[in-house]
N, C-alpha and C positions, 0 to 999 in steps of 0.2 A: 680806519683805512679803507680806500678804495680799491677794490679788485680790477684790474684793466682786462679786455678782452683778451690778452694774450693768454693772462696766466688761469682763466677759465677753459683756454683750449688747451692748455698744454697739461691741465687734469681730465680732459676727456680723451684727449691722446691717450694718455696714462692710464685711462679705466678701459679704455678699447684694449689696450695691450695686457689687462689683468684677464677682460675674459676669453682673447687668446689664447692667455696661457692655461685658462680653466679647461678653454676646448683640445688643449692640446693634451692636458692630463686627460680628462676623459676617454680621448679618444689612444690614448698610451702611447703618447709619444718619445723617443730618446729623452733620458734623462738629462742630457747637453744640451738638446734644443730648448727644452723647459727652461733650464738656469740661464741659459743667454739673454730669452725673454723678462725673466724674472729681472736677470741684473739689468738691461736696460731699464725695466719698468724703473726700478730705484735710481739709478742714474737718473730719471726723467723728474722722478721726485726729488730728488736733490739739488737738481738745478732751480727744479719750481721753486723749492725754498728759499736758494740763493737771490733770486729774484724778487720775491716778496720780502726778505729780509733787507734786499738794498737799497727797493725803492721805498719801503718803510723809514730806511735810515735818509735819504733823501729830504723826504717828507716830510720828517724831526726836526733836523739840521736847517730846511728853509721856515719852515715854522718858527723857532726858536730864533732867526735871524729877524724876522719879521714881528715876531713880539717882543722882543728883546726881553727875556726870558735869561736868566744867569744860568740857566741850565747850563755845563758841560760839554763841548761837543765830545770829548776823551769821553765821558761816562756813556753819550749817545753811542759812539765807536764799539765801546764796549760791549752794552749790552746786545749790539747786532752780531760780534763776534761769538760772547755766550751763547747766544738763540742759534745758532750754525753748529756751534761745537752740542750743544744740547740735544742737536738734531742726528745727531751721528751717533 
C-alpha cells in the first residue's frame, strides 16, 4: 500500500503533540492538561488508522474488481473491521 501525503502529516501532527506533552510533563504541568493532550494525541491516532484501514479496503475492493479475483468483498469488509476493532 501506498501512504498519501495526508496521512504522513497527520503522524507528524501527532508526534508534534507527543513532544508537547513531554514538555509539558517536564516542565509539571496540571495533570488535565497532560490527559487532554495525551487523549487528543490518540484520537489523532485513531483516526489515522481509520483512514489507512479505508482506503486500504478501497484499494482491495478496486483491485479485486479489476482482476476479477473470487475473492470476497464480505471477507475484504471483514478483515478491515478486524484490523479497527484490533486497533482498540
Amino acid at each position: 500500500m501506498e501512504y498519501d501525503a495526508k496521512v504522513v502529516n497527520r503522524l507528524k501532527r501527532i508526534e508534534g503533540q507527543i513532544r508537547g506533552v513531554l514538555r509539558m510533563i517536564e516542565a509539571g504541568d496540571d495533570c488535565r492538561d497532560v490527559v487532554t493532550q495525551l487523549s487528543a494525541s490518540r484520537s489523532g491516532i485513531d483516526r489515522t488508522i481509520g483512514v489507512i484501514v479505508s482506503s486500504n479496503l478501497i484499494a482491495c475492493m478496486e483491485e479485486q474488481e479489476l482482476s476479477g479475483s473470487p475473492e470476497d468483498k464480505e471477507a475484504l469488509v471483514k478483515e478491515a473491521v478486524d484490523l479497527l476493532v484490533k486497533s482498540r
